[in-house]
VMD Tcl script that builds the backbone (N, CA, C; Angstrom):
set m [mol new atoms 453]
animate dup $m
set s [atomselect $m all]
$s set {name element resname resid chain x y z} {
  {N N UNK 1 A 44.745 141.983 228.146}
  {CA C UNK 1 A 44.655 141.511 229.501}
  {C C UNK 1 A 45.597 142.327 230.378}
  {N N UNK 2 A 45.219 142.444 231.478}
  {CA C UNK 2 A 45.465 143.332 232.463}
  {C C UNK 2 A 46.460 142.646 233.211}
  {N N UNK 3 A 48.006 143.306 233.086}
  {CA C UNK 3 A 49.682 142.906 233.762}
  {C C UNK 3 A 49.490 143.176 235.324}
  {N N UNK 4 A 49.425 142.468 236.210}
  {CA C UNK 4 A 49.753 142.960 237.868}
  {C C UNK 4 A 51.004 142.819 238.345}
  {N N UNK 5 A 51.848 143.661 239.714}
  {CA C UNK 5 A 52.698 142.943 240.128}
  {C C UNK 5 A 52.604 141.945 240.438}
  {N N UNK 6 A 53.885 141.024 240.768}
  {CA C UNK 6 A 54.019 140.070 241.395}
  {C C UNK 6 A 52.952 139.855 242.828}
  {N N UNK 7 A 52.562 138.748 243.096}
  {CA C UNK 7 A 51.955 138.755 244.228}
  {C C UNK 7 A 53.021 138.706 245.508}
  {N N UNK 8 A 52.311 139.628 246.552}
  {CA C UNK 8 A 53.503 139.056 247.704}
  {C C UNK 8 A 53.141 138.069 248.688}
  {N N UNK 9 A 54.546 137.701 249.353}
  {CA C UNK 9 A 53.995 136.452 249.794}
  {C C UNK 9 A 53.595 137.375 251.293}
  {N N UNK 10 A 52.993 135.985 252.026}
  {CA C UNK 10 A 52.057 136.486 253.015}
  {C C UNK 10 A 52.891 137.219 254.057}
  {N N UNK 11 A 53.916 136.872 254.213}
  {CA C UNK 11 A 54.543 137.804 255.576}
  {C C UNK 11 A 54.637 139.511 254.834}
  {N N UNK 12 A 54.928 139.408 253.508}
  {CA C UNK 12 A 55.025 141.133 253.130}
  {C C UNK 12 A 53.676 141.432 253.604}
  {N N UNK 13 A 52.662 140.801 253.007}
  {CA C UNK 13 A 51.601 141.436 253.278}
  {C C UNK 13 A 51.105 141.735 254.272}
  {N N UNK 14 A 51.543 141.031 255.676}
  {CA C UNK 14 A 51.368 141.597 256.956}
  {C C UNK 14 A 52.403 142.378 257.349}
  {N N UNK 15 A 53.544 142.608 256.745}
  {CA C UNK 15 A 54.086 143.930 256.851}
  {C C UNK 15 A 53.575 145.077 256.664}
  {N N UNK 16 A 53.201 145.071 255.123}
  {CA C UNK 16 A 52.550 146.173 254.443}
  {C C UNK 16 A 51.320 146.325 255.453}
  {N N UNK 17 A 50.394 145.644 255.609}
  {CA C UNK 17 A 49.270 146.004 256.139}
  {C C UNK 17 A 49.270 146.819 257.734}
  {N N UNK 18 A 50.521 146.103 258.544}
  {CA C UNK 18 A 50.754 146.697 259.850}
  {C C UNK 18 A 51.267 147.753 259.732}
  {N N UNK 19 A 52.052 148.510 258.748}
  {CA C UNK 19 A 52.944 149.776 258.141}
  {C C UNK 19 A 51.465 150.558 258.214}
  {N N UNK 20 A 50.868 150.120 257.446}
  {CA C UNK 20 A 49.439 151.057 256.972}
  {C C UNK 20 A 48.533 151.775 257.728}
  {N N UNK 21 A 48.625 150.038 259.051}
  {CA C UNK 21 A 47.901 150.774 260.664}
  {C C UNK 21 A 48.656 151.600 261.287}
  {N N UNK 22 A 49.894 151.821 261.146}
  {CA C UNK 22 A 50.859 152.221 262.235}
  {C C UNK 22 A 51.045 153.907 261.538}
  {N N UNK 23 A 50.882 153.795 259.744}
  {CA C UNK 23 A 50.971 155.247 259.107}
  {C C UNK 23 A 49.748 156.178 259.046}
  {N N UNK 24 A 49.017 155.264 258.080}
  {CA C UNK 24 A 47.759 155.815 257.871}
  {C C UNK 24 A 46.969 156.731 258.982}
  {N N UNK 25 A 45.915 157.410 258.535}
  {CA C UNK 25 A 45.373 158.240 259.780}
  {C C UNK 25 A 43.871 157.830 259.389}
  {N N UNK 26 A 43.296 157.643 258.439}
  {CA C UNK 26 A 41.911 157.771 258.495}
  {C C UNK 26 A 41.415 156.136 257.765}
  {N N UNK 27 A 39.897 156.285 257.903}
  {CA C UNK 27 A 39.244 154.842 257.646}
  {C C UNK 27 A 38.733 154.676 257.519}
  {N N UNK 28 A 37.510 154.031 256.452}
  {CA C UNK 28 A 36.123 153.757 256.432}
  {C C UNK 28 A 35.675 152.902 257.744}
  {N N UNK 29 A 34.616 153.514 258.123}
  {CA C UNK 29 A 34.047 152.362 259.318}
  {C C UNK 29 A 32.594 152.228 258.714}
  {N N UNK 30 A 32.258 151.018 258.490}
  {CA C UNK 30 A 31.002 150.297 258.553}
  {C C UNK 30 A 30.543 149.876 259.962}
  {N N UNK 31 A 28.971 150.281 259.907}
  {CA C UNK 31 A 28.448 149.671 261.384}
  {C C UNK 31 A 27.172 149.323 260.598}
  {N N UNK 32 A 26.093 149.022 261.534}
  {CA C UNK 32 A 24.959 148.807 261.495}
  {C C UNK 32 A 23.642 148.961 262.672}
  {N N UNK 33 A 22.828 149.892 262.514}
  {CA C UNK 33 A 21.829 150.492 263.690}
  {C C UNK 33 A 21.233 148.999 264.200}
  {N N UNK 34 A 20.374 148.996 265.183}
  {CA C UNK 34 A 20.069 147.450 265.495}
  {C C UNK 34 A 18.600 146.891 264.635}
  {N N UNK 35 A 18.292 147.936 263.311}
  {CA C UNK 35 A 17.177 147.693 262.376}
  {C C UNK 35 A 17.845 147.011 261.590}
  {N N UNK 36 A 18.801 147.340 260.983}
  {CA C UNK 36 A 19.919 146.926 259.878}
  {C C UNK 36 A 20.489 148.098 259.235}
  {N N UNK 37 A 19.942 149.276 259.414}
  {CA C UNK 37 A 20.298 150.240 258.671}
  {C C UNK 37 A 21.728 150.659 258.673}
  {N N UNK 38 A 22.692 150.644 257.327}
  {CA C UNK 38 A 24.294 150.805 257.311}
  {C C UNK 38 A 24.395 152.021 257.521}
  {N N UNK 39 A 25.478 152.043 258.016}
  {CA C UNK 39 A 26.209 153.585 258.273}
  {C C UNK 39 A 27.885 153.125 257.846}
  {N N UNK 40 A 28.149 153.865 257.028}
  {CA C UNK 40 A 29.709 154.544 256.811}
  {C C UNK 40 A 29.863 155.563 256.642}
  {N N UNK 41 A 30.955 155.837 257.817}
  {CA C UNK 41 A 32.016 157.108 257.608}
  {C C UNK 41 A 33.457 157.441 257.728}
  {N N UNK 42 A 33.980 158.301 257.142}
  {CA C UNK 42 A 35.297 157.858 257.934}
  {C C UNK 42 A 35.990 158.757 259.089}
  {N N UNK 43 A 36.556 158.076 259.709}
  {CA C UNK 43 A 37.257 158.365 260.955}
  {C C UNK 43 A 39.036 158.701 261.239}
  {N N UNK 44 A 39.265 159.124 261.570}
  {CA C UNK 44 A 40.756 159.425 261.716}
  {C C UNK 44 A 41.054 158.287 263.359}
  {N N UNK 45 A 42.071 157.655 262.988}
  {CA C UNK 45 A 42.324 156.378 263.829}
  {C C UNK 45 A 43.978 156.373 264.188}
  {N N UNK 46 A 44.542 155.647 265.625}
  {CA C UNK 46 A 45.661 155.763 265.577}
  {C C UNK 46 A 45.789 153.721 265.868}
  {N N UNK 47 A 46.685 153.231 265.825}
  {CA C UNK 47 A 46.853 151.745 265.957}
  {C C UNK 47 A 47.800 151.751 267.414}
  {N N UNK 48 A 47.006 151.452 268.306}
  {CA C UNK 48 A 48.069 150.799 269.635}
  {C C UNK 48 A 47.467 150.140 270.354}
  {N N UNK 49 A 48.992 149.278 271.029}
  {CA C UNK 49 A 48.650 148.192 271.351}
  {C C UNK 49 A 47.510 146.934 270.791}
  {N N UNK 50 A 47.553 147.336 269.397}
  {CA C UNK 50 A 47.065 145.779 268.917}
  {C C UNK 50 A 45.244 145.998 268.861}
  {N N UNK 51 A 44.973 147.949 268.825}
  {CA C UNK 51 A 43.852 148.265 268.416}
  {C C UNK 51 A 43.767 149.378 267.494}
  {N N UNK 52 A 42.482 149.773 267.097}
  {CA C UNK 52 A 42.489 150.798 266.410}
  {C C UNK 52 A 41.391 151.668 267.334}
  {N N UNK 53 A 42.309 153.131 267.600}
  {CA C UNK 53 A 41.213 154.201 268.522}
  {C C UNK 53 A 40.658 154.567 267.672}
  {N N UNK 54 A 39.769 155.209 267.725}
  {CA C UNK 54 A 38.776 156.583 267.112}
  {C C UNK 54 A 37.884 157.554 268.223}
  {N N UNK 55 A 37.614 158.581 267.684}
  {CA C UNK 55 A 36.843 159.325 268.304}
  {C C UNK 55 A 35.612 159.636 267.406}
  {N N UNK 56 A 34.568 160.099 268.284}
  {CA C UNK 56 A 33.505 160.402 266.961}
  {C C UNK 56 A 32.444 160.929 269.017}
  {N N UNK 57 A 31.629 162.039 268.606}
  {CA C UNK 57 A 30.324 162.138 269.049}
  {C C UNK 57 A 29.538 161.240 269.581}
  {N N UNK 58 A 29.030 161.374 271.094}
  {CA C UNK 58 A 28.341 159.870 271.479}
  {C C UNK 58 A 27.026 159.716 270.918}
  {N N UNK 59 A 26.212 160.764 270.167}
  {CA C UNK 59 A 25.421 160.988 269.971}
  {C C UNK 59 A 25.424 160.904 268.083}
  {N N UNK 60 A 26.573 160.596 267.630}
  {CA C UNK 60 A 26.133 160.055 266.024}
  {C C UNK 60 A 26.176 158.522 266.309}
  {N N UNK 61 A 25.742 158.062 264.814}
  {CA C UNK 61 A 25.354 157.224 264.575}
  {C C UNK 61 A 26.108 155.716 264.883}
  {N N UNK 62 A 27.209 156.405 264.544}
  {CA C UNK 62 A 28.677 154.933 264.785}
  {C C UNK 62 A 28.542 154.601 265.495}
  {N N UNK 63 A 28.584 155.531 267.201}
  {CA C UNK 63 A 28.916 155.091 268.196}
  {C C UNK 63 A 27.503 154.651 268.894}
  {N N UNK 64 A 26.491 155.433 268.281}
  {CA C UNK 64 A 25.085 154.469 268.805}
  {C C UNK 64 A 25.203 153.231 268.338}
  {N N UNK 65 A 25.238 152.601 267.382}
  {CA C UNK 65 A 25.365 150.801 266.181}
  {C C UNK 65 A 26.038 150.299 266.820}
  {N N UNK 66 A 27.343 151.051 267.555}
  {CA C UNK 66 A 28.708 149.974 268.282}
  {C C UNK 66 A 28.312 149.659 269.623}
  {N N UNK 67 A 27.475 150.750 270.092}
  {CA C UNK 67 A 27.241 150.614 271.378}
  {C C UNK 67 A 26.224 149.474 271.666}
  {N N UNK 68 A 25.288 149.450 270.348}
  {CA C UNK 68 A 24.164 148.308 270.432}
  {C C UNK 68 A 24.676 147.185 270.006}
  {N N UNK 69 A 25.798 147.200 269.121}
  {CA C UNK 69 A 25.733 146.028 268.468}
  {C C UNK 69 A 27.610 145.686 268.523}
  {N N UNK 70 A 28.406 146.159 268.329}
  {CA C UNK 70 A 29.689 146.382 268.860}
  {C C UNK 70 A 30.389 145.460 267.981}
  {N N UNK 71 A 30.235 145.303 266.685}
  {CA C UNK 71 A 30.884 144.531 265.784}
  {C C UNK 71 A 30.678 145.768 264.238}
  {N N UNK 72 A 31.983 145.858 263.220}
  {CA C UNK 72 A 31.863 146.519 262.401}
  {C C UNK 72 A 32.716 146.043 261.335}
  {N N UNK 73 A 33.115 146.755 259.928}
  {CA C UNK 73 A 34.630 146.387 259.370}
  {C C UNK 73 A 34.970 147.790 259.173}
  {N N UNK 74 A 36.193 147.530 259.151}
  {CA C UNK 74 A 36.944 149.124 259.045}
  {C C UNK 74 A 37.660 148.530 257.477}
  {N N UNK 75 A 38.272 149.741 256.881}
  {CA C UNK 75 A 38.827 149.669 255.278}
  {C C UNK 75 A 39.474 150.632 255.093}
  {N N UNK 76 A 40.780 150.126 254.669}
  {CA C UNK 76 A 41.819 151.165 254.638}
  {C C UNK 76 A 43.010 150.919 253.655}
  {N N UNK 77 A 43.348 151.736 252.922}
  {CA C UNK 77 A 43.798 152.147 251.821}
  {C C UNK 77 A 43.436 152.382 250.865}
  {N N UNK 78 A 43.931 152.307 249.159}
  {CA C UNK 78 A 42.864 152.983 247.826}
  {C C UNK 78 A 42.685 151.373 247.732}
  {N N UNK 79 A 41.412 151.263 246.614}
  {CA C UNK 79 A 41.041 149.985 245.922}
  {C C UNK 79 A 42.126 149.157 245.708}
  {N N UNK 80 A 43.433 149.628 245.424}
  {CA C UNK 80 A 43.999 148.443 244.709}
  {C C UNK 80 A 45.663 147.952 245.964}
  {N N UNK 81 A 45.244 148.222 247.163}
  {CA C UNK 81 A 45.723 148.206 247.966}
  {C C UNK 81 A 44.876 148.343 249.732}
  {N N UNK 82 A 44.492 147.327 249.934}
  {CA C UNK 82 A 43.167 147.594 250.413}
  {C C UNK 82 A 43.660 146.230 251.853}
  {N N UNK 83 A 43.345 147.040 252.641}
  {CA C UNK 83 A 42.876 146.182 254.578}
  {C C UNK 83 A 42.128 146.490 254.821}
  {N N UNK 84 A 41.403 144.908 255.121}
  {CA C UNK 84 A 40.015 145.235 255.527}
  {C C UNK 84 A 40.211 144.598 257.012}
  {N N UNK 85 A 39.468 144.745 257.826}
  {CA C UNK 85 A 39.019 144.400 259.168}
  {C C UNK 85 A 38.052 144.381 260.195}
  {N N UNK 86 A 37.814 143.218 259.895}
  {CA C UNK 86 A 36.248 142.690 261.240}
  {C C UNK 86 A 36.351 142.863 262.496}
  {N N UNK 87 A 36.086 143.663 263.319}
  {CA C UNK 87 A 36.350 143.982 264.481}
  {C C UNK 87 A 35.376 144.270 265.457}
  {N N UNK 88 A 35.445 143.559 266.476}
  {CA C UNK 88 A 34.644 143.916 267.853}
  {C C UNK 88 A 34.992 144.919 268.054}
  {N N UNK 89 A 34.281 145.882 268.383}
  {CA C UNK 89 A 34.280 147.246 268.826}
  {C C UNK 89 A 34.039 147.658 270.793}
  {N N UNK 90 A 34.001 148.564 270.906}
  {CA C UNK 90 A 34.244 148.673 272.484}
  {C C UNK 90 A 34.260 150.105 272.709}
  {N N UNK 91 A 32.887 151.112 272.987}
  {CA C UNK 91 A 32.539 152.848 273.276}
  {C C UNK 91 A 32.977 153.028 274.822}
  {N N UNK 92 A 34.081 153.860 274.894}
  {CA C UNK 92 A 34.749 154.341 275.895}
  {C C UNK 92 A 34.452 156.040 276.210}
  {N N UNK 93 A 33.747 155.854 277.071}
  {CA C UNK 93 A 33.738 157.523 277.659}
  {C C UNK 93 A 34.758 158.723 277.498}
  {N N UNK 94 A 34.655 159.932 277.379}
  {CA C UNK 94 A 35.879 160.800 276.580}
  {C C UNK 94 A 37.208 160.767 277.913}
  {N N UNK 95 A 36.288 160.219 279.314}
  {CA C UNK 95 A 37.209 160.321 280.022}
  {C C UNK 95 A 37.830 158.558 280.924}
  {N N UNK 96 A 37.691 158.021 279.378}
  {CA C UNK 96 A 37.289 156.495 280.587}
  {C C UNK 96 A 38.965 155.598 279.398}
  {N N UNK 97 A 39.620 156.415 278.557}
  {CA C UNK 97 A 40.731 156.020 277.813}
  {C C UNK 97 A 42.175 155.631 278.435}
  {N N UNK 98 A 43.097 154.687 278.550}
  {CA C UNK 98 A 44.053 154.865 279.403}
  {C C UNK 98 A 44.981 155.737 278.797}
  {N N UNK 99 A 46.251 156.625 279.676}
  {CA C UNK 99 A 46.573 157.719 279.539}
  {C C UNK 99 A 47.731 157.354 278.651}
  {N N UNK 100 A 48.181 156.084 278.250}
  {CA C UNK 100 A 49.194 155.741 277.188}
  {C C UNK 100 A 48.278 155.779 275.915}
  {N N UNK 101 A 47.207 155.474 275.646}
  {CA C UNK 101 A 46.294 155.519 274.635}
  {C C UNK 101 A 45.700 156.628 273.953}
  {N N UNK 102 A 45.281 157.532 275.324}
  {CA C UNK 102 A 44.896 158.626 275.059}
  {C C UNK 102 A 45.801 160.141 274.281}
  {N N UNK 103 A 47.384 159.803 275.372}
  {CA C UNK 103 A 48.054 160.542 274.622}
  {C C UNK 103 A 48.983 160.070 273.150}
  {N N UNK 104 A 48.762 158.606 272.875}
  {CA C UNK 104 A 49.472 158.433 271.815}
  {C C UNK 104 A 48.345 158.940 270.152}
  {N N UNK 105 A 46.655 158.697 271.072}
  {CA C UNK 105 A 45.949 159.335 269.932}
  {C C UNK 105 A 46.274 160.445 269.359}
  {N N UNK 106 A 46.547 162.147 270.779}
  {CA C UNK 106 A 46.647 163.184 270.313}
  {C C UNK 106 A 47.922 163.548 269.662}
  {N N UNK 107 A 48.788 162.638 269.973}
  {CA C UNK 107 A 50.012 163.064 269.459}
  {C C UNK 107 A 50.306 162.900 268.137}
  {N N UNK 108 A 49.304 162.176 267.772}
  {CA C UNK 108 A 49.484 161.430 265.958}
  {C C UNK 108 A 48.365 162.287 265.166}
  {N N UNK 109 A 47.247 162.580 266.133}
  {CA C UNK 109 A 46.224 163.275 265.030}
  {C C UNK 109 A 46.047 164.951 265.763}
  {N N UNK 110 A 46.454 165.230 266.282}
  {CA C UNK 110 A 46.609 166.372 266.666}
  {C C UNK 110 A 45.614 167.226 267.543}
  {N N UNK 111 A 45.009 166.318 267.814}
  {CA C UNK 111 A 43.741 166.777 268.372}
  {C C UNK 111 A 43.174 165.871 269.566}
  {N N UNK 112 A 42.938 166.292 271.081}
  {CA C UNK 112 A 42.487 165.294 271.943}
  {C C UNK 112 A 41.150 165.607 272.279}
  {N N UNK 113 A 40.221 164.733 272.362}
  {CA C UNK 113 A 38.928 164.706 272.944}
  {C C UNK 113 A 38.698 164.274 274.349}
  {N N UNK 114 A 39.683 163.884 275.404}
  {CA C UNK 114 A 39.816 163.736 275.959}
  {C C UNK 114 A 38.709 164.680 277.215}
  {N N UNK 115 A 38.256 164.192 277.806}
  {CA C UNK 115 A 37.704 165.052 279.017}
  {C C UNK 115 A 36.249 165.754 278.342}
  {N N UNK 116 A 36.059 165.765 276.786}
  {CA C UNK 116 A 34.598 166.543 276.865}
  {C C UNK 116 A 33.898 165.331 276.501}
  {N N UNK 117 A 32.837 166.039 277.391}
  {CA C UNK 117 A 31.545 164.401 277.588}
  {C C UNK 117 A 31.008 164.553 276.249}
  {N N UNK 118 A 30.413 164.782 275.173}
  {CA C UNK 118 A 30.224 164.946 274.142}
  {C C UNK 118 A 30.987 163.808 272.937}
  {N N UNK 119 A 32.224 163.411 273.133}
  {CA C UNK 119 A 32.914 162.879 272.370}
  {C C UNK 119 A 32.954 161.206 273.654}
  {N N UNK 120 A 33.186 160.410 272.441}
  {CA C UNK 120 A 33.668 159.045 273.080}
  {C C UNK 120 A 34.434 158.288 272.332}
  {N N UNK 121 A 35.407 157.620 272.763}
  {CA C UNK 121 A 36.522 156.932 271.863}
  {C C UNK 121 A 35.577 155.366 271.359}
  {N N UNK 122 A 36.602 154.849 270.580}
  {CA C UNK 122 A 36.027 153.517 270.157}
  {C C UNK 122 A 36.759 153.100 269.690}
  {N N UNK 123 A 36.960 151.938 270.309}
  {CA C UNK 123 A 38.472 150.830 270.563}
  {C C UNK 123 A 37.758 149.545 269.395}
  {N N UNK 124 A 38.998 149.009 268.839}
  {CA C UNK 124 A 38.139 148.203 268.043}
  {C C UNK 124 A 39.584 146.860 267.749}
  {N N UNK 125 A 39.007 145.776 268.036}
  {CA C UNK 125 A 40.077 144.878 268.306}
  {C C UNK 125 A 39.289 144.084 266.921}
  {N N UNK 126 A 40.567 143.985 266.035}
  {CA C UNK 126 A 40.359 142.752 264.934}
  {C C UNK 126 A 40.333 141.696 264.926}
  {N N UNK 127 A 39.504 140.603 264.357}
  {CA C UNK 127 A 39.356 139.705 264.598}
  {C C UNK 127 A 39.681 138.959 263.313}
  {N N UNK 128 A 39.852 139.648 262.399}
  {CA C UNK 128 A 39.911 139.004 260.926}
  {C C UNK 128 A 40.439 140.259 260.031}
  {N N UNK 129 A 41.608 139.953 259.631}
  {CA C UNK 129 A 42.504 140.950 258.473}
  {C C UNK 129 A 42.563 140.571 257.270}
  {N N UNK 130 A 42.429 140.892 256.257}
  {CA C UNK 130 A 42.358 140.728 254.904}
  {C C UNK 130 A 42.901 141.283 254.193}
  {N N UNK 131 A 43.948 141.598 253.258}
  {CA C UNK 131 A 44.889 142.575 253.042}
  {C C UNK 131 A 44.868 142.019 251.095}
  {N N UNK 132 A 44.875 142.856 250.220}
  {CA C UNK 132 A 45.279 142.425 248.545}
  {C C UNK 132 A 45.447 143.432 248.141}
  {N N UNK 133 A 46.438 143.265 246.871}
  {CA C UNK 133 A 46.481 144.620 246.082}
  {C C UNK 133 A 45.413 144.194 244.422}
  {N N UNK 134 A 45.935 143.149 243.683}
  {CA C UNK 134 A 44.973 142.758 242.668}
  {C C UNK 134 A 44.323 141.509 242.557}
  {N N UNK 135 A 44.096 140.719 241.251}
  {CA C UNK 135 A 43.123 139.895 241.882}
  {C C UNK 135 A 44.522 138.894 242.088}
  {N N UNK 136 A 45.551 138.610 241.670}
  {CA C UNK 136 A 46.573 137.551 242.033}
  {C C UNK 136 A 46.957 137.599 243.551}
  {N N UNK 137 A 46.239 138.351 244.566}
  {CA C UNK 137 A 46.271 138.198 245.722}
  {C C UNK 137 A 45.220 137.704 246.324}
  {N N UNK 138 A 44.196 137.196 245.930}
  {CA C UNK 138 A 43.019 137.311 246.467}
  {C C UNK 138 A 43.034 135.810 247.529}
  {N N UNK 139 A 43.581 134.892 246.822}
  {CA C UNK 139 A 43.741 133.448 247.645}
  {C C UNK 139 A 44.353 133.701 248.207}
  {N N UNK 140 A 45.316 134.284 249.310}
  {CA C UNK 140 A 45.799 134.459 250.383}
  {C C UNK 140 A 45.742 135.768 251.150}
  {N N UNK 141 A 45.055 135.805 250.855}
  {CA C UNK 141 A 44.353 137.522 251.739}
  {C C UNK 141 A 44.162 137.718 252.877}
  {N N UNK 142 A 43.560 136.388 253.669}
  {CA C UNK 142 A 43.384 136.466 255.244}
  {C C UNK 142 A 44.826 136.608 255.662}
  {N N UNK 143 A 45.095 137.289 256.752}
  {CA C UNK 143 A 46.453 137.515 257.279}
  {C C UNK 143 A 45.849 137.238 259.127}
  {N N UNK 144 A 44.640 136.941 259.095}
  {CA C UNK 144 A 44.060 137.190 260.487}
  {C C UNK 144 A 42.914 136.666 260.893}
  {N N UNK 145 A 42.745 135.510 261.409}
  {CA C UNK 145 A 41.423 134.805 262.067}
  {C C UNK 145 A 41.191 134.505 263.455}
  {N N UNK 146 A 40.104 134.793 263.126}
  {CA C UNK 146 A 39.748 134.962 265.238}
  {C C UNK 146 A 40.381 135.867 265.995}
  {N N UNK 147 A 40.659 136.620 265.307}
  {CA C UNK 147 A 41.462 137.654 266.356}
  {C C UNK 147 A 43.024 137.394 266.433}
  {N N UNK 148 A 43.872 136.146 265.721}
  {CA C UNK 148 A 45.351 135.311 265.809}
  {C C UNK 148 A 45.869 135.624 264.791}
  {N N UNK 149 A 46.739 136.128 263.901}
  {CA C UNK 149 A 47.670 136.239 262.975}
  {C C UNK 149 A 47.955 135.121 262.573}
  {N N UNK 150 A 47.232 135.079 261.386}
  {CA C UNK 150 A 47.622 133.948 260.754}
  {C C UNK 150 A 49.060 133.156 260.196}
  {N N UNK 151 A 49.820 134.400 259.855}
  {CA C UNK 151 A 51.045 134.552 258.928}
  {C C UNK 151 A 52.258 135.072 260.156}
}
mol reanalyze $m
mol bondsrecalc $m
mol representation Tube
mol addrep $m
């Protein structure tokens, strides 16, 4: 039988998990076209003010699903350390970002899309956080409902 750490209690885990948004750079995003058809890919993301940006092409697929349908989950870290998040989504024009947002994106991923019409950001406010490393975490995993911090 398979030894895990200790489980942590729920405030680590909304530590750990906010460390992750605030470090991490990239993310699975799940959407869905308005047939049902899934789309995942991942995205390079920065966390401010209590969202997650991205950029992506207005013309792929993500930002068509968000634009129709504007709900997704994003997933971030390896399997055995894993945030997940349900999030309303929100397609912002390359030039429609506020300028604290816009420059805290380029400054973290190195790259701004800012100003070419081609690209559009996508703001994505959580509504539900879920955070575990094995299965002795699994009963307290929500860290986040309705959009409120649970913990």
């Amino acid at each position: 039988m398979a030894t895990f750490p200790p489980a942590r209690e729920a405030g680590q885990r909304k530590r750990d998990a906010l460390r992750r948004l605030e470090t991490d750079e990239d993310a699975w995003v799940s959407s869905a076209s308005a047939d049902g058809a899934p789309c995942l890919v991942p995205l390079s993301f920065v966390w401010h003010g209590e969202r997650l940006l991205m950029a992506t092409k207005s013309a792929n697929p993500t930002a068509r699903n968000l634009r129709d349908n504007g709900v997704c989950r994003i997933a971030l870290g390896p399997t055995r350390d894993v945030v997940l998040l349900d999030c309303t989504a929100e397609v912002i024009g390359s030039d429609g970002l506020p300028d604290a947002a816009g420059q805290a994106f380029a400054e973290k991923l190195g790259w701004d899309p800012r100003g070419h019409p081609a690209w559009v950001f996508l703001s994505f406010r959580p509504q539900r956080v879920l955070a575990w490393r094995e299965e002795n975490e699994l009963a307290g995993r929500e860290l986040m409902r309705e959009g409120v911090w649970a913990v």
